[in-house]
C-alpha positions as CSV (number, residue, x, y, z in Angstrom):
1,X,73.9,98.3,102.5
2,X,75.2,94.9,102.2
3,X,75.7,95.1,98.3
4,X,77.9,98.1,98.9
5,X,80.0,96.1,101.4
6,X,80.8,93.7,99.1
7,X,81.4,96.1,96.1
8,X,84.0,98.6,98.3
9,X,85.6,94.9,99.6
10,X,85.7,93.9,96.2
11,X,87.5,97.2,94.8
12,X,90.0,97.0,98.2
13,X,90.7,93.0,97.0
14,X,91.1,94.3,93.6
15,X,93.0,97.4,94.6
16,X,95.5,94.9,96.5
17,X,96.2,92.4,93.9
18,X,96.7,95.3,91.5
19,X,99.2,96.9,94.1
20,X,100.9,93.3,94.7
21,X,104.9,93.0,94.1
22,X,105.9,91.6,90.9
23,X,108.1,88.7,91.5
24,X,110.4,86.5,89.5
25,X,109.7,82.9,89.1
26,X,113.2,81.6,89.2
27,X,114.2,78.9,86.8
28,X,114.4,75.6,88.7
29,X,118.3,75.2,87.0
30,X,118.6,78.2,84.4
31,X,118.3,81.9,84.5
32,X,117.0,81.2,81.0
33,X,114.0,79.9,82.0
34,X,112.9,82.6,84.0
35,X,109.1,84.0,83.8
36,X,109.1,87.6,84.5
37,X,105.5,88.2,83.5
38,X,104.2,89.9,86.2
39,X,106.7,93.0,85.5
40,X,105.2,93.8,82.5
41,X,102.9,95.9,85.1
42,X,104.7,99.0,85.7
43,X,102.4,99.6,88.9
44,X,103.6,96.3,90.5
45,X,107.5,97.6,90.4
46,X,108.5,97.9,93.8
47,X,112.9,97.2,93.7
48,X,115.6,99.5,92.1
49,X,115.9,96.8,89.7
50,X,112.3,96.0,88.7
51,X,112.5,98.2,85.8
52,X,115.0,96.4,84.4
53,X,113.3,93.0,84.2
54,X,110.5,93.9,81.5
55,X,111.6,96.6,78.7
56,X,109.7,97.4,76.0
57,X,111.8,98.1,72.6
58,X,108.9,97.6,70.0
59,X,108.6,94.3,68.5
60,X,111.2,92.9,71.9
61,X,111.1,92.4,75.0
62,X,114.7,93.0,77.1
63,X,115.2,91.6,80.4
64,X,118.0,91.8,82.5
65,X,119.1,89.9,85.5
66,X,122.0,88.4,87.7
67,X,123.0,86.7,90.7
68,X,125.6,87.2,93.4
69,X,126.9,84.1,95.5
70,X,129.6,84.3,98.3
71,X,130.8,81.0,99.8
72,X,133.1,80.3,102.3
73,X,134.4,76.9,102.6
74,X,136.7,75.4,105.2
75,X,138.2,72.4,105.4
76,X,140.5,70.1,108.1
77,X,142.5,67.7,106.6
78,X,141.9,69.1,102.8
79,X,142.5,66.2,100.8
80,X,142.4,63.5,103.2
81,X,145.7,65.6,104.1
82,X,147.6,63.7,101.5
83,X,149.0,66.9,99.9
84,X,150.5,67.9,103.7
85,X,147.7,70.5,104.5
86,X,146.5,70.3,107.7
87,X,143.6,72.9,107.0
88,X,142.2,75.5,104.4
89,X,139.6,78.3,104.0
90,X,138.5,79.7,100.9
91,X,136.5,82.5,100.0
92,X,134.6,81.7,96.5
93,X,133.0,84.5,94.7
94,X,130.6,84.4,91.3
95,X,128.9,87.2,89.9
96,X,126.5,86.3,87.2
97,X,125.1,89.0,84.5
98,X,122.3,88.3,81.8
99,X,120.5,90.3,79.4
100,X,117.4,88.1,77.3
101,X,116.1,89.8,74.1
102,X,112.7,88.2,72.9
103,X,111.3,89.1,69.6
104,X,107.7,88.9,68.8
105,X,108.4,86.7,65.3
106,X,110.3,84.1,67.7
107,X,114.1,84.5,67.6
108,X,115.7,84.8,71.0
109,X,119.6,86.2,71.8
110,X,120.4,85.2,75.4
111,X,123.8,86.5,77.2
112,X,125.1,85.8,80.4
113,X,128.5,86.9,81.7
114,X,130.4,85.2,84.5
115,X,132.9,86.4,86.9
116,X,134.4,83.8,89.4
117,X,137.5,84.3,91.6
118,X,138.8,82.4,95.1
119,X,140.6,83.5,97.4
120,X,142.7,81.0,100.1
121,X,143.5,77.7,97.9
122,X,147.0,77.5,99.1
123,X,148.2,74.8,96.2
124,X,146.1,77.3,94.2
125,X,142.9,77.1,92.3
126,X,141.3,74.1,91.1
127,X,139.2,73.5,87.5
128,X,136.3,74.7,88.7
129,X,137.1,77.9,91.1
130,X,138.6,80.4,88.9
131,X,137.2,82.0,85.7
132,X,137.7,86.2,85.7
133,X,135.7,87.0,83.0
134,X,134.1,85.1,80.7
135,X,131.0,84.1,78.6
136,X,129.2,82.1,80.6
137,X,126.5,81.5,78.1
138,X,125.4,83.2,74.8
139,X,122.8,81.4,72.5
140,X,120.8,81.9,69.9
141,X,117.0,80.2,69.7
142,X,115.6,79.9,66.5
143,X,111.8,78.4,66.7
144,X,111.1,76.3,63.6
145,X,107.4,75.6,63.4
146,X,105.4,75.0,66.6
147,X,107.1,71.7,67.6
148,X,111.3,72.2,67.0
149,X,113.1,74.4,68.7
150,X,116.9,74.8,67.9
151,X,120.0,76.8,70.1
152,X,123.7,78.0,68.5
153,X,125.9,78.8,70.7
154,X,126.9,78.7,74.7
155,X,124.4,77.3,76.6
156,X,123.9,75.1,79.9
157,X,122.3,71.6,78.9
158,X,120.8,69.4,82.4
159,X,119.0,66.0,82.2
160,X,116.7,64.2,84.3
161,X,118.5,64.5,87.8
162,X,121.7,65.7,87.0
163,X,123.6,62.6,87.6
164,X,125.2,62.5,84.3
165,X,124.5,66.1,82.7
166,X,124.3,69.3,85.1
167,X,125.1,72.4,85.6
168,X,127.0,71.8,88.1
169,X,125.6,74.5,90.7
170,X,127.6,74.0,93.9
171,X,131.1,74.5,92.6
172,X,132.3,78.0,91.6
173,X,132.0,78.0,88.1
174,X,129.0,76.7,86.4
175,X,128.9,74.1,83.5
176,X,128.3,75.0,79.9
177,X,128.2,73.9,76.1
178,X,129.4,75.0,73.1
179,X,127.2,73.6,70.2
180,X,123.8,73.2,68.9
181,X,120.7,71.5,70.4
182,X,117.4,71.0,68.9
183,X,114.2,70.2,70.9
184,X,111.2,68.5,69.7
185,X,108.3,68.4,71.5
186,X,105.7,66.2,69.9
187,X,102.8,65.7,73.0
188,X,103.7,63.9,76.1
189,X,107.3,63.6,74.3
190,X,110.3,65.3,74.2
191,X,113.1,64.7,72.4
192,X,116.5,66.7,72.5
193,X,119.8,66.3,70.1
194,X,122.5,68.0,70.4
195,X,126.6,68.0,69.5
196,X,128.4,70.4,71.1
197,X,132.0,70.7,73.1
198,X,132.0,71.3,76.6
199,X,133.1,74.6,78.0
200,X,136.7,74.6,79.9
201,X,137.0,77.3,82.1
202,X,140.6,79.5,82.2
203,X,141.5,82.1,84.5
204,X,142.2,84.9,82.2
205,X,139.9,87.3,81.4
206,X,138.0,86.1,78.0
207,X,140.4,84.0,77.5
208,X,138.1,80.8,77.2
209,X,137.4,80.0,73.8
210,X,136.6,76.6,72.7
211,X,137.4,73.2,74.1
212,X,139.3,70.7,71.7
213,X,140.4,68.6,74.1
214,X,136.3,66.8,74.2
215,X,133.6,66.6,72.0
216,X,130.3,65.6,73.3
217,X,127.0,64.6,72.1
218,X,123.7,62.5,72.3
219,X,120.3,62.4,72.2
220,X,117.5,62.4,75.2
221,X,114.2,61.8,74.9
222,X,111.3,62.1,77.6
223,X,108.2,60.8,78.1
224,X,105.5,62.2,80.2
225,X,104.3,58.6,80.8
226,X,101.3,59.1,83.2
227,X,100.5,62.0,85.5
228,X,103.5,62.6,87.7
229,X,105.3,59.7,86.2
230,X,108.5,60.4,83.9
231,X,110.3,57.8,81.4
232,X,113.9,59.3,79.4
233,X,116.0,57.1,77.0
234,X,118.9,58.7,76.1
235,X,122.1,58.0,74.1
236,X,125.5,59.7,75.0
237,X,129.0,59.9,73.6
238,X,131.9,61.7,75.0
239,X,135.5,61.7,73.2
240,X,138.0,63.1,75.1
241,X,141.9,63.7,74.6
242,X,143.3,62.5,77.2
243,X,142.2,60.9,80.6
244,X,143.6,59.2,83.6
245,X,142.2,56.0,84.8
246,X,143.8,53.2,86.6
247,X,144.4,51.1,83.6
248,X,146.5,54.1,82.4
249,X,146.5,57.4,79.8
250,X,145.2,57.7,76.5
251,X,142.7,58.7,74.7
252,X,138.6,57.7,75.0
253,X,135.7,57.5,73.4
254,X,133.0,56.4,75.4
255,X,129.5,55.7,74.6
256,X,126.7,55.7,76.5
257,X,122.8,54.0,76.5
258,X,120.9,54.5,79.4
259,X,116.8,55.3,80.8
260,X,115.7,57.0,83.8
261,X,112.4,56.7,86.0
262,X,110.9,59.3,88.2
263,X,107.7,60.1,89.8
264,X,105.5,59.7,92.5
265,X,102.7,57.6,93.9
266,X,101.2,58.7,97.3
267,X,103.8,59.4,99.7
268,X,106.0,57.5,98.0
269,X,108.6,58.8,95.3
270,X,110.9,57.5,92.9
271,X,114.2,59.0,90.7
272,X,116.2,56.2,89.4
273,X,118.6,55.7,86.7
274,X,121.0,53.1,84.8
275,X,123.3,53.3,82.2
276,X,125.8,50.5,79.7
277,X,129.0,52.2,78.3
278,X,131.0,51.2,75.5
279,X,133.6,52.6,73.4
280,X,137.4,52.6,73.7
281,X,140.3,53.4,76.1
282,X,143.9,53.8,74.8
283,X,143.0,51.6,72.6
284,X,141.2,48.7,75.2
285,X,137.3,48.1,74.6
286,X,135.0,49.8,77.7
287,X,132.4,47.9,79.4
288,X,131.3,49.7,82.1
289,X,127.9,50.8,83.7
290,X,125.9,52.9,86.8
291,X,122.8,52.0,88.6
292,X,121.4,54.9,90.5
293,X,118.2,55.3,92.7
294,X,116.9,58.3,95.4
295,X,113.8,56.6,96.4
296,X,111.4,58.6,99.7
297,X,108.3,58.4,101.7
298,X,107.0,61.5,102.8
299,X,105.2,61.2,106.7
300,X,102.7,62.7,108.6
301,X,103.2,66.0,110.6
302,X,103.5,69.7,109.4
303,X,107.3,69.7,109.0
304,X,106.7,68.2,105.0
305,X,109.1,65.5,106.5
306,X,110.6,62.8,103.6
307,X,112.6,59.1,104.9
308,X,115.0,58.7,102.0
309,X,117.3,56.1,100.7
310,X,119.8,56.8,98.2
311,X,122.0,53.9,96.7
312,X,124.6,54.3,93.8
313,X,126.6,51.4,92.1
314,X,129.1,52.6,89.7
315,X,131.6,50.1,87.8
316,X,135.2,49.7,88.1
317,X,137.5,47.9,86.2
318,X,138.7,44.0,87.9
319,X,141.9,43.9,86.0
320,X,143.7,47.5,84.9
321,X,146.4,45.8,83.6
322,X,145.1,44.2,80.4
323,X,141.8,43.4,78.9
324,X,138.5,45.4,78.9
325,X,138.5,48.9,81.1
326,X,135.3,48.8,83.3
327,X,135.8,51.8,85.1
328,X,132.5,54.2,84.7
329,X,132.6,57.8,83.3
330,X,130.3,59.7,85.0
331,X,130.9,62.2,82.4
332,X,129.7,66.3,83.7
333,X,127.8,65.1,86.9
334,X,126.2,67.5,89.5
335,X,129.3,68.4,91.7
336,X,127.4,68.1,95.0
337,X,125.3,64.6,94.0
338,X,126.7,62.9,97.3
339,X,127.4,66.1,99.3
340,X,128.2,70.0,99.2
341,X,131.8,68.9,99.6
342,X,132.2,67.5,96.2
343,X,134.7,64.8,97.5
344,X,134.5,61.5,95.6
345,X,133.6,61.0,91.8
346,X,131.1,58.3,90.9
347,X,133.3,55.7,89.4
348,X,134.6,52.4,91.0
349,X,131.8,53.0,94.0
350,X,129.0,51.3,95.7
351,X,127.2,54.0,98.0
352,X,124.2,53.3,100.2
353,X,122.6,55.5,102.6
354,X,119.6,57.3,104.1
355,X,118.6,60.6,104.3
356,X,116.3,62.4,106.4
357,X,114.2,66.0,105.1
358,X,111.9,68.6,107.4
359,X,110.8,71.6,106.3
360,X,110.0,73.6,109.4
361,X,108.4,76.2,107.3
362,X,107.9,77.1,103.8
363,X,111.6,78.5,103.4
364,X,113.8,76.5,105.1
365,X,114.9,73.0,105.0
366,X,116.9,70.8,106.8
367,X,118.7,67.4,105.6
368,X,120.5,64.5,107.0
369,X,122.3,62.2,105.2
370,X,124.9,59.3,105.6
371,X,126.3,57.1,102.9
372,X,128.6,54.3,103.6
373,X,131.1,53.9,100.4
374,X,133.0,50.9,99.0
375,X,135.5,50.3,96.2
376,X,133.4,48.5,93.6
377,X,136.6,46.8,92.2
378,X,139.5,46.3,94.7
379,X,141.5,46.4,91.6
380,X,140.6,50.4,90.8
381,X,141.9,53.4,92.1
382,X,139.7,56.0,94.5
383,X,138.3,59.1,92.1
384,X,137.7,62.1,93.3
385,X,135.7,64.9,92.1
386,X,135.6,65.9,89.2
387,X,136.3,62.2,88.1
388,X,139.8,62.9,88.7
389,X,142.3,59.5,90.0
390,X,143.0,60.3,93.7
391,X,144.6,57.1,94.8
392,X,145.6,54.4,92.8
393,X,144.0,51.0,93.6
394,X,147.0,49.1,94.2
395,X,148.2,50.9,97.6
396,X,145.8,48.5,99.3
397,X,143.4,45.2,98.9
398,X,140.9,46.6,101.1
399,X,137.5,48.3,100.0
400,X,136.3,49.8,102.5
401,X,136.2,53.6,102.0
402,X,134.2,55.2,105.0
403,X,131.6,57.1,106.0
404,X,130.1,60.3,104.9
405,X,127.8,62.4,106.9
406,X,126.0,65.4,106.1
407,X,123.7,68.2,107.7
408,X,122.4,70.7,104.8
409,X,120.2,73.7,105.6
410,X,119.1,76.8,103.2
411,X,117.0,79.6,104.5
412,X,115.0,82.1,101.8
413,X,114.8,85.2,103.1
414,X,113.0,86.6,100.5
415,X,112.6,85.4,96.7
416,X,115.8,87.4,96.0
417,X,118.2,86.3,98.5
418,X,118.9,82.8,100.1
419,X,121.2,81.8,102.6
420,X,123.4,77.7,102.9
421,X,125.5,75.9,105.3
422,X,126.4,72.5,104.8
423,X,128.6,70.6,107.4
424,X,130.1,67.4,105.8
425,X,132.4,64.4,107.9
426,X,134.3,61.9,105.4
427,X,135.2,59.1,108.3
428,X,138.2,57.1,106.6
429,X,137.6,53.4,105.6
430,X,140.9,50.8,105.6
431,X,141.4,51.7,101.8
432,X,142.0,55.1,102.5
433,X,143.8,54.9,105.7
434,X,146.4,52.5,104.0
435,X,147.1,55.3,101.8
436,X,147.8,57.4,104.4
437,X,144.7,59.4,104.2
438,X,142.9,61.6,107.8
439,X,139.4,61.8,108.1
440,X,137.6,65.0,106.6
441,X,135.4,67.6,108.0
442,X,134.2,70.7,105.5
443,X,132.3,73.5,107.1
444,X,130.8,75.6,104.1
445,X,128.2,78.8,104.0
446,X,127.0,80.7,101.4
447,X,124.4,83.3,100.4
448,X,122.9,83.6,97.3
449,X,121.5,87.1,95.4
450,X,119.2,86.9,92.6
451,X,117.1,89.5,90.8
């Protein structure tokens, strides 16, 4: 009797698992690295859209996918108010469509289509809100051997934590790359070189081509030092047209060396980075650099609760008017490093402030932050995202800039479909106020379908 217990509990276990939903496994950054395995199991389909995720062609395998994000963002005192708006809402709206063809001998052809619109920027759209249709991405991967791996074409390139490459996921439209990159992996080392032109969105319909107003390039390398423990070098240049800084306009071509840290120990984690730039600035030599560190302690209790401290140093330049220009590039950073509300660039900064993390249960978390901000150089201007000059350095000789506070919380609902709202206050410092600048407060919410 017993032994036919466990044999019928053993066919109902199996029965189950067999029966169990397929389900994505999301890539942490791009849709490119998804893993959708499991639907190669037509009994595990369960959605509309499940068939789509695993066809069969005969020597390929086609997957399809997307994601749908609607944000609303609203804002008191837009700007600090120093365009004359008083307030602003805005309705942002992205529709991503992807299609990835595998071949059994190894090529891949990945395709992703973007559509991006806003709705309620009364001096109208910014540089990252508006792109109708477009190419978001559209590579070819060639494997060469078991160790290189080389992409031509569109693609989305991140590194380490984003602070200097992303893909920028916050603002509307997303940030891409035209060019070629070639990974090596040789054993606990990675190593990734690529030259490509970054992709400028325009609001037409396919209307993008490509960029020839930058060129950038590098080389980053990673090393999987110890368990849990990660070590990048990396070299960076970025050449750009033309570019506003304090010490005026002209044309720059910076260079970059830097190495990153990040892992844990315990409780205790660590992601920190720091980076020298050289190069030129309308004609001037550039000596600039960043230091960057999120370092945590995660505590007792079943909340998964973290104690952070985030600090960020970013160079400015102590004289604009001749000599070397020392104000840091932060090149294609993640829009929302400092908060959902994308206000200030890091260049010309020191910021310094905790943060506090629960997870009440599996799917949703809750963040506090606070940074208090400074003017590294008094000499500088303010620089606001992304990395444009806001206000000039010389309407003031103070530093202080002020206080930012944030509450972040996201909600999964189920693996498809996620739900955001951030609440942000930028409390003026003397620098600002002498420029006639108001205190901030963004209200944003968001949800987020993916399949």
């Amino acid at each position: 009797m017993m032994r036919r217990l466990a044999l019928a509990a053993a066919l109902v276990a199996g029965a189950a698992q067999a029966q169990e939903a397929a389900t994505v496994k999301f890539g942490s950054l791009h849709r490119f690295d998804d893993d959708v395995s499991a639907y190669a199991d037509p009994a595990r389909w369960r959605e509309p859209w499940d068939p789509l995720k695993y066809i069969e062609l005969g020597g390929a395998r086609l997957s399809l996918g997307g994601e749908l994000r609607e944000k609303f963002e609203s804002e008191r005192q837009p700007g600090f108010g120093l365009d004359g708006l008083a307030n602003e809402s805005v309705l942002l709206h992205r529709l991503l469509l992807h299609a990835d063809l595998k071949f059994d001998t190894g090529p891949r052809l990945f395709v992703q289509l973007g559509n991006e619109v806003q709705t309620g920027r009364r001096l109208g759209p910014g540089p990252t809100d508006v792109d109708r249709a477009d190419v978001q991405q559209a590579f070819l991967e060639l494997p060469v051997g078991d160790a290189l791996r080389l992409r031509v074409g569109r693609q989305e390139i991140a590194f380490g934590a984003q602070r200097f490459v992303s893909v920028r996921e916050s603002p509307n439209v997303r940030q891409s790359f035209d060019g070629v990159r070639a990974t090596v992996g040789l054993g606990a080392v990675s190593l990734d070189l690529f030259a490509t032109r970054p992709y400028r969105a325009r609001a037409g319909a396919f209307d993008d081509g490509l960029n020839d107003r930058q060129v950038f390039w590098g080389a980053y390398a990673s090393w999987q030092a110890a368990p849990g423990w990660t070590i990048d070098f990396y070299h960076l240049g970025l050449r750009t047209e033309q570019l506003s800084l304090e010490a005026g306009r002209g044309v720059e071509r910076r260079l970059a060396f830097g190495a990153r840290v990040a892992g844990r120990f315990g409780r205790f984690d660590l992601d920190a980075d720091a980076m020298l730039q050289g190069g030129t600035f309308a004609g001037h030599d550039v000596r600039a650099f960043a230091v960057s560190s999120d370092m945590g302690y995660r505590l007792d209790g079943a909340w998964a609760s973290r104690l952070g401290l985030k600090t960020y140093i970013a160079s400015g330049d102590s004289d604009p008017t001749h000599g070397d220009v020392g104000t840091f590039n932060p090149f294609f950073p993640k829009g929302a490093y400092f908060t959902e509300a994308a206000i200030n660039a890091a260049a010309n900064l020191i910021s310094v402030g905790p943060t506090f993390t629960v997870q009440p249960t599996e799917d949703l978390t809750v963040s506090l932050s606070w940074d208090r901000l400074w003017r590294y150089s008094r000499h500088d201007a303010f620089y606001a995202q992304p990395f444009v000059l806001a206000v000039p350095g010389n309407v003031s000789t103070a530093g202080d800039l002020g206080n930012q506070f944030q509450l972040l919380a996201t909600q999964r609902l189920s693996p498809n479909l996620t739900l955001g709202f951030a609440y942000v206050r930028f409390e003026t410092g003397q620098f600002l106020k002498d420029a006639g600048a108001k205190s901030l407060d963004h209200v944003s919410a968001w949800f987020q379908f993916r399949f």
